[in-house]
C-alpha positions as CSV (number, residue, x, y, z in Angstrom):
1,X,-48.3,-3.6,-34.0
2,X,-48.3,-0.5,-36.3
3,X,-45.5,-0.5,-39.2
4,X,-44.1,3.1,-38.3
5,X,-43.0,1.2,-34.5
6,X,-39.6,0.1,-34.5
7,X,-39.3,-3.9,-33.8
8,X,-38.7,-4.6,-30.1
9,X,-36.8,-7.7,-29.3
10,X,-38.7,-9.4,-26.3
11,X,-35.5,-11.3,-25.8
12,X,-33.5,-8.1,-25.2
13,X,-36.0,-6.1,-23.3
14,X,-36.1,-9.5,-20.6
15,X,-32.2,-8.9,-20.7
16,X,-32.6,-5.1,-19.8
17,X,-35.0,-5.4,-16.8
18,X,-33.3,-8.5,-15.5
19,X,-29.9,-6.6,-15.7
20,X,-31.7,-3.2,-14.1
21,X,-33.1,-5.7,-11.2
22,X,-29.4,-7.2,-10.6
23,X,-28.2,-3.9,-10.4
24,X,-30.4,-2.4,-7.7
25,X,-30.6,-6.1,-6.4
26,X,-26.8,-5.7,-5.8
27,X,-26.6,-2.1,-4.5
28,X,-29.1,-2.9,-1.7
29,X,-27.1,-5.7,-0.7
30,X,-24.1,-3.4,-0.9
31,X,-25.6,-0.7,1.6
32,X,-27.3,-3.4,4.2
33,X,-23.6,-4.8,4.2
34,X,-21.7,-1.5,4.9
35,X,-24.4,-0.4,7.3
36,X,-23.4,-2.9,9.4
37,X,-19.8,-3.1,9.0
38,X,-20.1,0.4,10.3
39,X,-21.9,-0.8,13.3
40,X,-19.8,-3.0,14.1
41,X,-18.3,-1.9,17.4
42,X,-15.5,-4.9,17.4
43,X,-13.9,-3.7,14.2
44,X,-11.3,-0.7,14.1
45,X,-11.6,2.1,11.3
46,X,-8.7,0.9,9.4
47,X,-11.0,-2.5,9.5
48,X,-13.8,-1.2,8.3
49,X,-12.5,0.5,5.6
50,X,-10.6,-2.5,4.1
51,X,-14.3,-4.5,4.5
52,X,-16.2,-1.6,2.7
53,X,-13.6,-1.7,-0.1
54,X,-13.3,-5.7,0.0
55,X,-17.2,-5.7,-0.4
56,X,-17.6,-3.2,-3.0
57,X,-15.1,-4.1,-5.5
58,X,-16.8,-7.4,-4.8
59,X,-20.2,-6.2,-6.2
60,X,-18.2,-4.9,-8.9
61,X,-17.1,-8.2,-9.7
62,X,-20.5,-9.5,-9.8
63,X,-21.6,-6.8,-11.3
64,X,-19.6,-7.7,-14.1
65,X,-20.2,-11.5,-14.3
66,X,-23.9,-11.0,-14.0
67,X,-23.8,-8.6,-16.8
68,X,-21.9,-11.3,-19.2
69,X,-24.0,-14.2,-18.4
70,X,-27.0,-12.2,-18.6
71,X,-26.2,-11.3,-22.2
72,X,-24.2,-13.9,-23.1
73,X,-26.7,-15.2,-25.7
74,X,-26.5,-11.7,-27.8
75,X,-23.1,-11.8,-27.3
76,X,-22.8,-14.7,-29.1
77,X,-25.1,-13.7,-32.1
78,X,-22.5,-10.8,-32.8
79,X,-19.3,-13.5,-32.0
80,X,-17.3,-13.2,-35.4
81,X,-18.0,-8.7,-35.0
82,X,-16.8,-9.2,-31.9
83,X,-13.0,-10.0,-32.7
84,X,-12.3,-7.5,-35.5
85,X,-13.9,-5.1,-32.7
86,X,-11.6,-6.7,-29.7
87,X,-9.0,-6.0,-31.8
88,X,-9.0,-2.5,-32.2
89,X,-10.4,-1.8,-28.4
90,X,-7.1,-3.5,-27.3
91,X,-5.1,-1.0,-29.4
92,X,-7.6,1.7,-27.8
93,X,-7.6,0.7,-24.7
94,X,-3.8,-0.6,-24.2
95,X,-3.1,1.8,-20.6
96,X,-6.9,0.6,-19.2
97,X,-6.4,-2.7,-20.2
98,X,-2.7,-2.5,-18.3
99,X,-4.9,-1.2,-15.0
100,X,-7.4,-3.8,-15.3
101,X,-4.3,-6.4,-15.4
102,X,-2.2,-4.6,-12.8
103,X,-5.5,-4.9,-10.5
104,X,-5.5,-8.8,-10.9
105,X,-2.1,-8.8,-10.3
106,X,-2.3,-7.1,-6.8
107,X,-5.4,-9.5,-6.4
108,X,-3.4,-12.3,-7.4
109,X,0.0,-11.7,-5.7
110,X,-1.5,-10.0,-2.4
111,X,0.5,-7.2,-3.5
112,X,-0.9,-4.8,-1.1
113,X,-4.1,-3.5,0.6
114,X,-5.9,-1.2,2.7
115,X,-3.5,0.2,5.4
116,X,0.2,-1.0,4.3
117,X,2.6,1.3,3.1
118,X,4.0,1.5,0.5
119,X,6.6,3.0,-2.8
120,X,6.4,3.1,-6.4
121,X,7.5,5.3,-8.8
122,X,8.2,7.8,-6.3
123,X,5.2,7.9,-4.8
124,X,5.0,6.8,-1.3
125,X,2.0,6.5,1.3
126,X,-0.1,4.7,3.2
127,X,-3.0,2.7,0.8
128,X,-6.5,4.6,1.4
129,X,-8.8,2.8,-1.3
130,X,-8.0,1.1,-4.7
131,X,-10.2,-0.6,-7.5
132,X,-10.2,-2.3,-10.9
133,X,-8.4,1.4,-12.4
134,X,-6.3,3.1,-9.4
135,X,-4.8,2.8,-5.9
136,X,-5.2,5.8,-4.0
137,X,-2.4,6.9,-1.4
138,X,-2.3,9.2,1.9
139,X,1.0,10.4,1.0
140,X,3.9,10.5,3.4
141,X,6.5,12.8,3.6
142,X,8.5,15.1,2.5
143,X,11.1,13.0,0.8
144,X,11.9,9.3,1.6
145,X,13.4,9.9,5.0
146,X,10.3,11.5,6.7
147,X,7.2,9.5,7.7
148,X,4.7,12.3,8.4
149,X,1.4,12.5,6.8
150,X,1.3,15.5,4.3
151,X,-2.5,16.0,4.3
152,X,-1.7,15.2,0.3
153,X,-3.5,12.7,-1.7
154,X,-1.7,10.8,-4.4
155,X,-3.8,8.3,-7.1
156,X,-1.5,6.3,-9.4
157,X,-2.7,3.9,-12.0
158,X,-2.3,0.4,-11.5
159,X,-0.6,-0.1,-14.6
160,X,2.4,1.3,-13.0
161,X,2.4,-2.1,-11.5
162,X,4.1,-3.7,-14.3
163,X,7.0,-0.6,-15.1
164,X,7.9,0.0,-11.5
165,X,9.1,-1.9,-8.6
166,X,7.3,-1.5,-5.7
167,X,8.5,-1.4,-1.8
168,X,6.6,-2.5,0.8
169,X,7.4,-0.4,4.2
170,X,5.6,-3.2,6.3
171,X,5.5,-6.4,4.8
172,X,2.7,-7.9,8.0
173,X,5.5,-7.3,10.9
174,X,4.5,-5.3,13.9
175,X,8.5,-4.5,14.0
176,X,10.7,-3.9,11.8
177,X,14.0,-2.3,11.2
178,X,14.5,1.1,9.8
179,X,18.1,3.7,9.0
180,X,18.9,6.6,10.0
181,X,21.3,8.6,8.6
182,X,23.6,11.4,10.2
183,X,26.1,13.5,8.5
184,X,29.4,14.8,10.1
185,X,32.3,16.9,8.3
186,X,35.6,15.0,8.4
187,X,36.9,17.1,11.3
188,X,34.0,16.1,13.3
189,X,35.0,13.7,16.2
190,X,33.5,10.6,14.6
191,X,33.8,8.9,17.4
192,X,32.1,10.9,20.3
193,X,29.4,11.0,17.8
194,X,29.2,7.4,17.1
195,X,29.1,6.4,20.9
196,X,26.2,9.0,21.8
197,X,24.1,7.8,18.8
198,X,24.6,4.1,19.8
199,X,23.9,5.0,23.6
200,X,20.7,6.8,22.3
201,X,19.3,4.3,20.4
202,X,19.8,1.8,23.3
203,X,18.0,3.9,25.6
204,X,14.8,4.5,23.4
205,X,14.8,0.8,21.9
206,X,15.7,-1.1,25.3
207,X,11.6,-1.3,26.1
208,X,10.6,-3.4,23.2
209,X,14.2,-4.8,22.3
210,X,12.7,-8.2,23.2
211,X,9.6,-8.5,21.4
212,X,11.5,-6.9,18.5
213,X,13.9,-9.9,18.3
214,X,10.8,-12.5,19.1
215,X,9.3,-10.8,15.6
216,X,12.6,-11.5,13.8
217,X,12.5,-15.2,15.1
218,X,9.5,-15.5,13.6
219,X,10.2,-14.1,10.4
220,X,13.1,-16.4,10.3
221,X,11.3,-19.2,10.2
222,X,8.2,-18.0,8.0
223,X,10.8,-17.2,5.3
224,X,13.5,-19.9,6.2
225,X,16.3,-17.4,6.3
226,X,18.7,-15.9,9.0
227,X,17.6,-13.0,10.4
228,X,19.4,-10.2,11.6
229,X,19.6,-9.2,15.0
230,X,17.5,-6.3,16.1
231,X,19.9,-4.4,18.6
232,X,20.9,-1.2,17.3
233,X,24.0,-1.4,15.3
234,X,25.9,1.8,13.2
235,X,28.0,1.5,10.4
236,X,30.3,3.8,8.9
237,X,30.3,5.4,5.3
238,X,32.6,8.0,3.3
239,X,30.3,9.1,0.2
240,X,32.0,12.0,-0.7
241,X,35.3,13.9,0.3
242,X,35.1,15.5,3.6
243,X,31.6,13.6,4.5
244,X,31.7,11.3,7.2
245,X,27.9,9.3,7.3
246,X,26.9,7.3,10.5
247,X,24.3,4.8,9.6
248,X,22.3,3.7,12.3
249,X,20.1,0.5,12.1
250,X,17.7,0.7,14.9
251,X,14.6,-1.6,15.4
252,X,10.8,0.4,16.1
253,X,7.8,-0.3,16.0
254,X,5.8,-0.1,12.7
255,X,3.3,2.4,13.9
256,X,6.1,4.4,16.4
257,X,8.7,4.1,13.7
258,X,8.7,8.6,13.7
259,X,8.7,9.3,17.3
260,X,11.6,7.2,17.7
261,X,13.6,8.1,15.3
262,X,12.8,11.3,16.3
263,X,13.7,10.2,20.0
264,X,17.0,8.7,19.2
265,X,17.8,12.1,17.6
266,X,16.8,14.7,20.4
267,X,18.4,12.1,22.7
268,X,21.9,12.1,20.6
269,X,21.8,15.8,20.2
270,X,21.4,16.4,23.7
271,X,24.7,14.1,23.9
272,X,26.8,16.0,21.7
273,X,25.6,19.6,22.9
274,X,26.5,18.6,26.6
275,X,29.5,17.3,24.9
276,X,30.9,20.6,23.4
277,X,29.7,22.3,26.2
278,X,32.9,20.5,28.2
């Protein structure tokens, strides 16, 4: 080999091409994969999605491992480099090493996936994609007492994870039981009020009142607690002068949980306006 040609390490070069193969070895596996998840006539969309994310963070992964087993014997040869350098990239790298740990931590705990809903650090939405940096949200809104989809897109990183309790909207229930708030001035007839938002929620929650309380059963006894009952209930708060605040508990659906809340109301406002009208 001529003197003016740099040395090439044979060792490293074998390291290169076998990492290059793994690489394309893994993202033809990848695409066969997907190809026929999307085939898959059995499987809804919200499936489907959760399978292509499940499989491609799992390439990721062994991506990764490949990568570090692959050059684990270089690694080694620069070992004692290695800390002083680890040192300072954790300094660095402190918020991406925070995502990378928040990421094992939904991993870990089942925090969340594809599909649930959920609230953290005042974002709120349903859970569109997420990976070994972020968690990307449809976001729901506007404000905390709506649950229409904005058209918005929220990304958060998953180091939030670790600064920020987060709420799960449906923790695996098909039913669950939600509040709705309505506001009356103190010479309001609290009563009238209260009887027409009670009769209302009846009405609309009367068709799946039963399997409703069969889903609470069974919570009770996954989680070994009492459960509450699911028939609509309202409770009364003063929180401010001259603010009277009915608090209806109402049990819906997880996927209906807007139209019947939006039900109950048209329902109850009918009530009232018939009301006045006499």
């Amino acid at each position: 080999m001529p003197s003016w040609l740099p040395h090439i390490d044979s060792s490293a070069v074998l390291d290169g091409l076998s990492s290059i193969l793994l690489l394309f070895s893994l993202l033809i596996l990848r695409t066969l994969i997907v190809r026929a998840i999307a085939k898959n006539p059995t499987l809804s969309m919200e499936a489907k999605r959760r399978w292509v994310v499940s499989v491609r963070n799992t390439m990721v992964f062994v991506l990764l491992v490949g990568l570090v087993v692959i050059w684990a014997h270089e690694l080694q040869a620069f070992g004692l480099s290695l800390v002083a350098l680890a040192a300072a990239l954790v300094l660095a790298t402190k918020e991406l090493i925070l995502c990378w740990s928040g990421a094992a931590l939904r991993i870990g705990g089942k925090v969340y996936s594809v599909g649930d809903r959920i609230q953290i650090a005042g974002h709120r939405g349903v859970v569109l994609d997420h990976d070994i940096f972020a968690t990307k949200l449809l976001e729901i809104g506007p404000g905390q007492a709506s649950h229409l989809y904005t058209g918005r897109v929220t990304v958060f990183p998953n180091s939030l994870l670790f600064t920020n309790a987060l709420v799960k909207e449906n923790p695996g229930q098909e039913y669950g039981l939600y509040i709705l708030v309505i506001p009356l001035r103190e010479q309001d007839d609290w009563r009238d009020a209260e009887r027409h938002l009670l009769d209302a929620a009846k009405v609309e929650c009367t068709p799946f009142m039963e399997e409703a309380g069969r889903q609470m059963k069974l919570l009770e006894q996954a989680n070994l607690l009492e459960a509450p009952s699911p028939s609509p209930r309202i409770t009364i708060q003063l929180s401010e002068p001259g603010r009277i605040h009915l608090v209806l508990r109402f049990p819906a659906p997880d996927r209906g949980r807007s139209r019947i809340e939006q039900a109950i109301l048209r329902r109850y406002l009918t009530a009232v306006a018939a009301t006045s009208k006499n």
